[in-house]
TORDO-431884 format. One record per residue (C-alpha): residue in one letter; z, x, y; residue number from 1. Coordinates in nm, 2 decimals. Layout:
<rs>
res = A&c3 = Z&c1 = X&c2 = Y&n = NUM
...
</rs>
This chain:
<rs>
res = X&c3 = 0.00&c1 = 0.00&c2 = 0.00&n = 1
res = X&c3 = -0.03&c1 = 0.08&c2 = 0.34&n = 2
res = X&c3 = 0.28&c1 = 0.30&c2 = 0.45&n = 3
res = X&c3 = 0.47&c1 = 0.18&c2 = 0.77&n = 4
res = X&c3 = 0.71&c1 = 0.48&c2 = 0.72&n = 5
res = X&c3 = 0.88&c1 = 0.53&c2 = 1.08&n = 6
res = X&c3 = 0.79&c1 = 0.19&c2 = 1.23&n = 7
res = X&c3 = 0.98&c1 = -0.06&c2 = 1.39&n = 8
res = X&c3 = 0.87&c1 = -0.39&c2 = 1.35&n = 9
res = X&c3 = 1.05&c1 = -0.74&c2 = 1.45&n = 10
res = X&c3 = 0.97&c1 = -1.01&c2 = 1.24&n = 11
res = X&c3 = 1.09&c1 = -1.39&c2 = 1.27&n = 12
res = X&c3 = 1.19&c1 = -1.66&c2 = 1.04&n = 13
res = X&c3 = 1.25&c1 = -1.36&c2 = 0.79&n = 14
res = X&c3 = 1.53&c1 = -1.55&c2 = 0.59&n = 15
res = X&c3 = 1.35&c1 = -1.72&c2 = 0.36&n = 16
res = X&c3 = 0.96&c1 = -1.78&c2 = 0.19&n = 17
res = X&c3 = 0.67&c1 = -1.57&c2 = 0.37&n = 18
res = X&c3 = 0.90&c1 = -1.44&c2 = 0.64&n = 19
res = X&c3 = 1.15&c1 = -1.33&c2 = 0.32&n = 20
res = X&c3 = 0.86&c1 = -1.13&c2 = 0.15&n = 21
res = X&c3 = 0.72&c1 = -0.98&c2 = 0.46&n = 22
res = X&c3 = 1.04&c1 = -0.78&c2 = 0.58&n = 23
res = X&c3 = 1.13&c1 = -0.70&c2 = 0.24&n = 24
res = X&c3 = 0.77&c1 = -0.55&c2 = 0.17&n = 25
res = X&c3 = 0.79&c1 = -0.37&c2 = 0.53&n = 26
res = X&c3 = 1.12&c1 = -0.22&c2 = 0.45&n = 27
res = X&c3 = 0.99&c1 = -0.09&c2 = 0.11&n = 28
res = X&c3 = 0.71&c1 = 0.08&c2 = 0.29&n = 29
res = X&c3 = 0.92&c1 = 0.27&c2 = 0.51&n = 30
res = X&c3 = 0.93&c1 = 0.04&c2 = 0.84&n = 31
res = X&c3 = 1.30&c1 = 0.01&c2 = 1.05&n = 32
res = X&c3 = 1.30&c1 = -0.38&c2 = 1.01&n = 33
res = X&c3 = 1.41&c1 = -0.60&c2 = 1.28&n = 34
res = X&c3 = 1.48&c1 = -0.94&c2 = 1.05&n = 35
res = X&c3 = 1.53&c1 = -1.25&c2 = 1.28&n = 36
res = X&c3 = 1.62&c1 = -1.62&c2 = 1.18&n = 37
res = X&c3 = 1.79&c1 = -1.93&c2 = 1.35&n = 38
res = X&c3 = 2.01&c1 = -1.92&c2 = 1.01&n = 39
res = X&c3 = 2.16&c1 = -1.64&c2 = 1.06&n = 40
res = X&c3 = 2.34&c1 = -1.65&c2 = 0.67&n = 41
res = X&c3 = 2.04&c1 = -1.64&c2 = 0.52&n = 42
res = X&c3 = 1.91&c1 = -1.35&c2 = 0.72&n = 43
res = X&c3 = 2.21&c1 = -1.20&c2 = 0.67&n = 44
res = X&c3 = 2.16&c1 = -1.18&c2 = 0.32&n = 45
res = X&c3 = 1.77&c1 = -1.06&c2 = 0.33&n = 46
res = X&c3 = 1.89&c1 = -0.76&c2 = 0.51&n = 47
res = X&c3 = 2.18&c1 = -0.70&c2 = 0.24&n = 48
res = X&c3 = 1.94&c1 = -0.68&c2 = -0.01&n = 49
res = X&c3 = 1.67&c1 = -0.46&c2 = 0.16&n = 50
res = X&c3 = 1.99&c1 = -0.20&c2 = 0.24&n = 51
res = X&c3 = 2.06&c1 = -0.25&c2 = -0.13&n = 52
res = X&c3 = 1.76&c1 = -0.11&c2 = -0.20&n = 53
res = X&c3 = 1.77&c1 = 0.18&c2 = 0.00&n = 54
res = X&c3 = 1.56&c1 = 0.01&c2 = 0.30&n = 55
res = X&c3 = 1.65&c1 = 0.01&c2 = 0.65&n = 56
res = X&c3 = 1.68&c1 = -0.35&c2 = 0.85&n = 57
res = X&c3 = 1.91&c1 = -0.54&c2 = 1.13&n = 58
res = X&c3 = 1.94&c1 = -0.93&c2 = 1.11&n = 59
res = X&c3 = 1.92&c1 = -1.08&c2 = 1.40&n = 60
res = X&c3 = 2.03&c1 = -1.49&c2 = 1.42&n = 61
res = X&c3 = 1.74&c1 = -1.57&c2 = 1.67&n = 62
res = X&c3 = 1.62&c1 = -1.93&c2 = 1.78&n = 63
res = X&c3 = 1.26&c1 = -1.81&c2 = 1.86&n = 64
res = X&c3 = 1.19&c1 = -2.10&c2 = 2.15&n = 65
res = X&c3 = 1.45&c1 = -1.96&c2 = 2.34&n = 66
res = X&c3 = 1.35&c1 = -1.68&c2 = 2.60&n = 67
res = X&c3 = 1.72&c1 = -1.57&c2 = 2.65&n = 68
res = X&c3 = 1.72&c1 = -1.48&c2 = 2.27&n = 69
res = X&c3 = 1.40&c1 = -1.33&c2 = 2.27&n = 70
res = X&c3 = 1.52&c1 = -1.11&c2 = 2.56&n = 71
res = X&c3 = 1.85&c1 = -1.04&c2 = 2.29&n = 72
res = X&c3 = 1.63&c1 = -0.92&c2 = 2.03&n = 73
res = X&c3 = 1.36&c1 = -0.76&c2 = 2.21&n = 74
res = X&c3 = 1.66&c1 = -0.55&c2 = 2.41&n = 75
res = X&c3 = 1.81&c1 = -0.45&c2 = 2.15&n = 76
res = X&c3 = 1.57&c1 = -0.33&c2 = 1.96&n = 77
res = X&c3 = 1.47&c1 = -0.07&c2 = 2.20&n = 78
res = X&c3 = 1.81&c1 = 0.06&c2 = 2.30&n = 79
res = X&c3 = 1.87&c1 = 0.11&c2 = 1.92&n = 80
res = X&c3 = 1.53&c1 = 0.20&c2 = 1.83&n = 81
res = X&c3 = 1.36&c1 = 0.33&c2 = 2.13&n = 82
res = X&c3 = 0.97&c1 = 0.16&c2 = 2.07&n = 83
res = X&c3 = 0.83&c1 = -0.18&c2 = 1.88&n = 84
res = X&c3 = 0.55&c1 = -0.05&c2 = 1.67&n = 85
res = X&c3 = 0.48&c1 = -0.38&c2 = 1.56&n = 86
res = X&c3 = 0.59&c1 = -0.77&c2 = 1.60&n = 87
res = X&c3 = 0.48&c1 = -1.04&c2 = 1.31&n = 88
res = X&c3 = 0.57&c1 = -1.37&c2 = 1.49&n = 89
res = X&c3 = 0.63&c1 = -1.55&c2 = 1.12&n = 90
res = X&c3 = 0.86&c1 = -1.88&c2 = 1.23&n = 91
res = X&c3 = 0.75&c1 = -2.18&c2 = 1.17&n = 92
res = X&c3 = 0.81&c1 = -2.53&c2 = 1.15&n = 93
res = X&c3 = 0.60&c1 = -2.83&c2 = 0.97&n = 94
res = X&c3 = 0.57&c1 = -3.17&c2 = 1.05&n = 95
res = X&c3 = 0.37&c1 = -3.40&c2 = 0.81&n = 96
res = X&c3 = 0.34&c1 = -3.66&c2 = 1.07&n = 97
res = X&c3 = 0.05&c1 = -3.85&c2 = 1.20&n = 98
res = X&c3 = -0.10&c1 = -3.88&c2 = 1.54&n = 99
res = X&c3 = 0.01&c1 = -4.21&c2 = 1.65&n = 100
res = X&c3 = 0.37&c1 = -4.20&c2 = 1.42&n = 101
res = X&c3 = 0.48&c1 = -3.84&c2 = 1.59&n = 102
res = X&c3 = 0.71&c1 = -3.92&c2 = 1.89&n = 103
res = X&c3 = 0.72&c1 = -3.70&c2 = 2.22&n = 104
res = X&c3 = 1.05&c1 = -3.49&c2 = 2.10&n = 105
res = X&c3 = 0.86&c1 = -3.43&c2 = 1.75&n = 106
res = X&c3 = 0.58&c1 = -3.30&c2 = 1.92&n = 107
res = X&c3 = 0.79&c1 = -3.05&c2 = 2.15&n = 108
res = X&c3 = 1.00&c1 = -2.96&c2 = 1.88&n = 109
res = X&c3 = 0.67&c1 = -2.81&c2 = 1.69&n = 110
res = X&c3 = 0.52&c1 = -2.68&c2 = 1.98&n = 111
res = X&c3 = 0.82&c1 = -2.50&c2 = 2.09&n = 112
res = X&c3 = 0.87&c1 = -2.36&c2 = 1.76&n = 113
res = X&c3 = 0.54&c1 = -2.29&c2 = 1.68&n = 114
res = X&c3 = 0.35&c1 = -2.15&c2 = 1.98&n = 115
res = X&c3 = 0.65&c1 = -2.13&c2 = 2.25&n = 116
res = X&c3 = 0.78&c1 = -1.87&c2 = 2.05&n = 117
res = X&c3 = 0.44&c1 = -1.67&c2 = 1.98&n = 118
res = X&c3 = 0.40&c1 = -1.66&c2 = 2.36&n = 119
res = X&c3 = 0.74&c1 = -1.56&c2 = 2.43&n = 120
res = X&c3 = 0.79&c1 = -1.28&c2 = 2.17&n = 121
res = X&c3 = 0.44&c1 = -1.11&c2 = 2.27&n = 122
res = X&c3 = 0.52&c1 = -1.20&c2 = 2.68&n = 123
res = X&c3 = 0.83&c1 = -0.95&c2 = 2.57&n = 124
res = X&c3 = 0.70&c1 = -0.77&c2 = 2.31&n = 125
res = X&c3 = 0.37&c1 = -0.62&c2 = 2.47&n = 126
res = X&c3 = 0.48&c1 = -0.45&c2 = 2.79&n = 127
res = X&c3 = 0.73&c1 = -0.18&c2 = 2.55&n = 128
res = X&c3 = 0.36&c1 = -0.13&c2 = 2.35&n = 129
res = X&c3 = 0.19&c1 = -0.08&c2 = 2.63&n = 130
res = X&c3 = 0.42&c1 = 0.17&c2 = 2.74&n = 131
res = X&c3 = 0.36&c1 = 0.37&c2 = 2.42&n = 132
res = X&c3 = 0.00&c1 = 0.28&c2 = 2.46&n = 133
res = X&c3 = -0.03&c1 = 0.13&c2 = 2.13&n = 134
res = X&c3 = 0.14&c1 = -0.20&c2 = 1.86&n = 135
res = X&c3 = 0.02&c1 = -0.49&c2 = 1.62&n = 136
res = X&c3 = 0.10&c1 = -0.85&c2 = 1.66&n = 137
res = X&c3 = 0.04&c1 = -1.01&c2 = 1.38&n = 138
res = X&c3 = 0.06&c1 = -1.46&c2 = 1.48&n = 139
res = X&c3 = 0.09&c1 = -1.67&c2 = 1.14&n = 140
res = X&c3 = -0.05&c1 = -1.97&c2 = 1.18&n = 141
res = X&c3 = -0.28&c1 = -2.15&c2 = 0.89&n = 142
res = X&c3 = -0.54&c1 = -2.32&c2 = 0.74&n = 143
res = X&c3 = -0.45&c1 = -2.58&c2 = 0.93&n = 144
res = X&c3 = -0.57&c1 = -2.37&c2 = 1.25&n = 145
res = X&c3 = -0.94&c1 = -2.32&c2 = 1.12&n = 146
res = X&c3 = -0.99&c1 = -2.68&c2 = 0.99&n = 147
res = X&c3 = -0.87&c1 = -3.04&c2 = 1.05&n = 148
res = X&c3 = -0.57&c1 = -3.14&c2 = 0.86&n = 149
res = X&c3 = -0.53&c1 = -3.49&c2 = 0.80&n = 150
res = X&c3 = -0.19&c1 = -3.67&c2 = 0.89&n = 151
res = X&c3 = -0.01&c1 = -3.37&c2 = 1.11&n = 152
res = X&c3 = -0.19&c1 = -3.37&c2 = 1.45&n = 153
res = X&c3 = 0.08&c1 = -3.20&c2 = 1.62&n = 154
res = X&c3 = 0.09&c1 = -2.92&c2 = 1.32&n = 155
res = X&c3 = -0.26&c1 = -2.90&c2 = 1.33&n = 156
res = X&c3 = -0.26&c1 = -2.86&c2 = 1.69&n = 157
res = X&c3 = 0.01&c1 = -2.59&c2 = 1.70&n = 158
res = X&c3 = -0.16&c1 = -2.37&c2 = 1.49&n = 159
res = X&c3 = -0.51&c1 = -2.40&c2 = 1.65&n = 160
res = X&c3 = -0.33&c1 = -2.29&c2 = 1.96&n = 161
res = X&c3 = -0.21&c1 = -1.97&c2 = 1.77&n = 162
res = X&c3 = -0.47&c1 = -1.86&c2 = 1.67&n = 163
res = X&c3 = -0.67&c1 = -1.91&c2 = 2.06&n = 164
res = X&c3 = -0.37&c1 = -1.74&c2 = 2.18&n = 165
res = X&c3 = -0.40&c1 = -1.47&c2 = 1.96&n = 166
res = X&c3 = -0.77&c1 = -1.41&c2 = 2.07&n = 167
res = X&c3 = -0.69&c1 = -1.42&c2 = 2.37&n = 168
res = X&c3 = -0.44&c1 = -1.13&c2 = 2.35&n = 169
res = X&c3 = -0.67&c1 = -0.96&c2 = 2.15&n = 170
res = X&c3 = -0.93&c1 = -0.96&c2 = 2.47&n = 171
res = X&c3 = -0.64&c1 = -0.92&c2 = 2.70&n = 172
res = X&c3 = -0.48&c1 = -0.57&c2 = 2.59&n = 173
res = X&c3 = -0.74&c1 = -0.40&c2 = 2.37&n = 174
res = X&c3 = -0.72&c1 = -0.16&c2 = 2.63&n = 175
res = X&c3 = -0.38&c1 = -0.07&c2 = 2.54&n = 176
res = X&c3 = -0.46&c1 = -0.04&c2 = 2.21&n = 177
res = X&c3 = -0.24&c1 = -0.33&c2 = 2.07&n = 178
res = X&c3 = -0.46&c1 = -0.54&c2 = 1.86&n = 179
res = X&c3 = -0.37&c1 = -0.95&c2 = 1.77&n = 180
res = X&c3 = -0.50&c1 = -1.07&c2 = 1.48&n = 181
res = X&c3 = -0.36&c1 = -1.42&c2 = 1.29&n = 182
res = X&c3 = -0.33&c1 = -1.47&c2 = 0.94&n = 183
res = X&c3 = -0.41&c1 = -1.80&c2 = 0.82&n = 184
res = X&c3 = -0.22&c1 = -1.87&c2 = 0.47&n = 185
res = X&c3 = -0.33&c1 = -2.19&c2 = 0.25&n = 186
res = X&c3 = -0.10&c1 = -2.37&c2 = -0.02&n = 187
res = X&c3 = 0.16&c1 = -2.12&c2 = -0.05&n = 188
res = X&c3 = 0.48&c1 = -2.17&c2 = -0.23&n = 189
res = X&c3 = 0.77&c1 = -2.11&c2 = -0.03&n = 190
res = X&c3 = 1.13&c1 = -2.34&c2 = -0.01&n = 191
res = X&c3 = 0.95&c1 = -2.54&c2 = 0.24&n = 192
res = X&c3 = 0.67&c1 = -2.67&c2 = -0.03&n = 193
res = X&c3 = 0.79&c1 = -2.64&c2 = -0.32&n = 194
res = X&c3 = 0.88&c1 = -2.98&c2 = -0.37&n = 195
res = X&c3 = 0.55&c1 = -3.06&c2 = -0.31&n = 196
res = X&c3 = 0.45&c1 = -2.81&c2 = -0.56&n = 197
res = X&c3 = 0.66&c1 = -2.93&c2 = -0.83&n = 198
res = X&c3 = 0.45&c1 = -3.29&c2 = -0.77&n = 199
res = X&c3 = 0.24&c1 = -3.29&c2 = -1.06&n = 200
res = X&c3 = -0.05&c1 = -3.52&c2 = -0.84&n = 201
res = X&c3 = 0.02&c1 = -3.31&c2 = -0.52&n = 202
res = X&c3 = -0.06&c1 = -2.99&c2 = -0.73&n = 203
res = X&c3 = -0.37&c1 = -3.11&c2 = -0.88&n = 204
res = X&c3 = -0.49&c1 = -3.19&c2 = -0.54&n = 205
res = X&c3 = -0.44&c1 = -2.88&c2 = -0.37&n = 206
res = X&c3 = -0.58&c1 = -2.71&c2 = -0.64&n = 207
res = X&c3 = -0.91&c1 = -2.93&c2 = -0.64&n = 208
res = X&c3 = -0.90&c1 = -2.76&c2 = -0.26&n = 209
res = X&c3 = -0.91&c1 = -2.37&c2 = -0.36&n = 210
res = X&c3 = -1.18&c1 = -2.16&c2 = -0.52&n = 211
res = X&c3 = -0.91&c1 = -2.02&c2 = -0.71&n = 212
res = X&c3 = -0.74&c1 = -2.19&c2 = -0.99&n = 213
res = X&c3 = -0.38&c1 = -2.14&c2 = -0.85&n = 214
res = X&c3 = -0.11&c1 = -2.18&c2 = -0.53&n = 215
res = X&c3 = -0.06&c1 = -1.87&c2 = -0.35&n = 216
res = X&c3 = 0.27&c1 = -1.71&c2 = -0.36&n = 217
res = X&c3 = 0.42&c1 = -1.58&c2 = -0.04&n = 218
res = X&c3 = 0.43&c1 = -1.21&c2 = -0.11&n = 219
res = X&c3 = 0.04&c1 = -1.26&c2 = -0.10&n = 220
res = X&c3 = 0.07&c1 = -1.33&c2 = 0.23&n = 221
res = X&c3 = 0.29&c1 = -1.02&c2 = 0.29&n = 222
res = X&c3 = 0.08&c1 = -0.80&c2 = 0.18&n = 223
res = X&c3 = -0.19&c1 = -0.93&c2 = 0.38&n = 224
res = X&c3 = 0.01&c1 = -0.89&c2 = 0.70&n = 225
res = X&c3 = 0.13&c1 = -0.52&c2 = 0.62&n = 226
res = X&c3 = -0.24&c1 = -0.44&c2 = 0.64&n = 227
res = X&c3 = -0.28&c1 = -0.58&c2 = 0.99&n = 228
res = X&c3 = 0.00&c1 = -0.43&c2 = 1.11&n = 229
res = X&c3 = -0.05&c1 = -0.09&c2 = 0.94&n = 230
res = X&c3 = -0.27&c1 = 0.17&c2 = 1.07&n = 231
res = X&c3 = -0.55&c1 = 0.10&c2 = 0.77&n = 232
res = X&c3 = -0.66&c1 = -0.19&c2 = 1.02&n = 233
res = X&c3 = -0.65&c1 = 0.06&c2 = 1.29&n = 234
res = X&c3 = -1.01&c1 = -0.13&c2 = 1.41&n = 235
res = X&c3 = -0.95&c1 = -0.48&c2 = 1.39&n = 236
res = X&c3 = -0.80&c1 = -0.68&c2 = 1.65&n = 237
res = X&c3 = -0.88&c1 = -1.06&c2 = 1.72&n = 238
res = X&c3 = -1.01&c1 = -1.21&c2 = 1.35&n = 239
res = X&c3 = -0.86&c1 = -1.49&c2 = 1.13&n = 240
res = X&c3 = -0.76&c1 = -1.41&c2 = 0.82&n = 241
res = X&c3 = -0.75&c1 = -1.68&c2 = 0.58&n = 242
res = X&c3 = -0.51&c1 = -1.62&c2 = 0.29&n = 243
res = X&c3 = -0.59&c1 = -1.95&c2 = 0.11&n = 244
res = X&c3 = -0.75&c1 = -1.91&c2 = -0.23&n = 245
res = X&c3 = -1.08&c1 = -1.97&c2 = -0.12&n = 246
res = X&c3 = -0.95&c1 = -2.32&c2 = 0.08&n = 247
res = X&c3 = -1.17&c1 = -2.22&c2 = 0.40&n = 248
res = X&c3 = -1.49&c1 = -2.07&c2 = 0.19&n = 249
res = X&c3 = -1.57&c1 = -2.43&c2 = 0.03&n = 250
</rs>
């Protein structure tokens, strides 16, 4: 794999599924992980285990639409680490809601969670990058961003603004030599789907949706974002990467 060995690199919702597997892989590659969550227990104990494992991390309990924490993290990572070499803004929430049955808090709640806290961790992230003239933001957002998804509009939406925003970064601070990029995972099981995975007719549906026979698991989607952030994607910046079984190629 692509060896991080020496980075520091902030990742959110790292307590549990994609977010779990990301600073655990990170931390096995050599990075200094920065693991935030808004449950700070669970966090907690994804840092515990990476130290366990001879890994180096800090847990952070980090509600990631709120720019006073962000300022909390992003601080403190430089005064104990001196640089951000890289920022993967994982947190997430879903709502499988429609249109006309999502209320105005439901759809502030998602937005705040979902692309609130992508603008706010690269409006705090980028200028320490661009002082060392170079960084990777890796934005998750999903399938969900490329195509329409049928009964979560303000989901949907969310993530299409994710990945905009990320392209727009991408344009914005090339010059610094920070590339964006946003990885766009499919029917991933994590704690938040599984119990639609264990639904025998939910199952068979998303799998008449891939070109491969299977769910994706979420350290799939970690490996895909250690490559964007590492220095073997040294000249990508702005693409979509779909990590979706073939979902998006049909």
């Amino acid at each position: 794999m692509a060896s991080m060995t020496g980075k520091v690199v902030i990742i959110t919702g790292a307590g549990s599924g994609m977010g779990r597997e990301e600073a655990i892989l990170f931390a096995k590659e050599g990075a200094n992980v920065i693991a935030t969550d808004i449950n700070e227990a669970a966090v907690q104990a994804v840092v515990q285990e990476i130290e366990a494992a001879g890994g180096q991390a800090v847990a952070y309990a980090h509600n990631v639409a709120s720019e006073e924490e962000w300022v909390k993290v992003v601080d403190g990572t430089i005064q104990n680490h001196g640089k951000i070499d890289a920022l993967v803004n994982n947190a997430g929430v879903s709502l499988p809601t429609g249109l006309l049955d999502t209320t105005v808090s439901q759809w502030d709640k998602v937005m705040d969670i979902n692309v609130k806290s992508v603008f706010l961790g690269m409006r705090y992230v980028i200028p320490h990058m661009q002082k060392k003239q170079g960084g990777s933001i890796i934005n998750i957002s999903s399938i969900a961003g490329l195509t329409g998804s049928s009964g979560a509009g303000a989901y949907t939406a969310s993530k299409g603004a994710v990945r905009m925003l990320s392209k727009a970064a991408a344009v914005d601070f090339g010059k610094d030599n920070i590339r964006v990029n946003s990885v766009h995972p499919g029917f991933i099981e994590t704690p938040m789907s599984s119990d639609l995975i264990k639904n025998e007719q939910m199952l068979q549906w998303f799998l008449m949706q891939t070109a491969l026979p299977r769910v994706g698991e979420a350290s799939e989607v970690a490996k895909a974002v250690l490559f964007l952030a590492s220095d073997a994607s040294s000249y990508i910046t702005g693409i979509e990467l779909p990590v979706d079984g073939g979902v998006t190629a049909k």
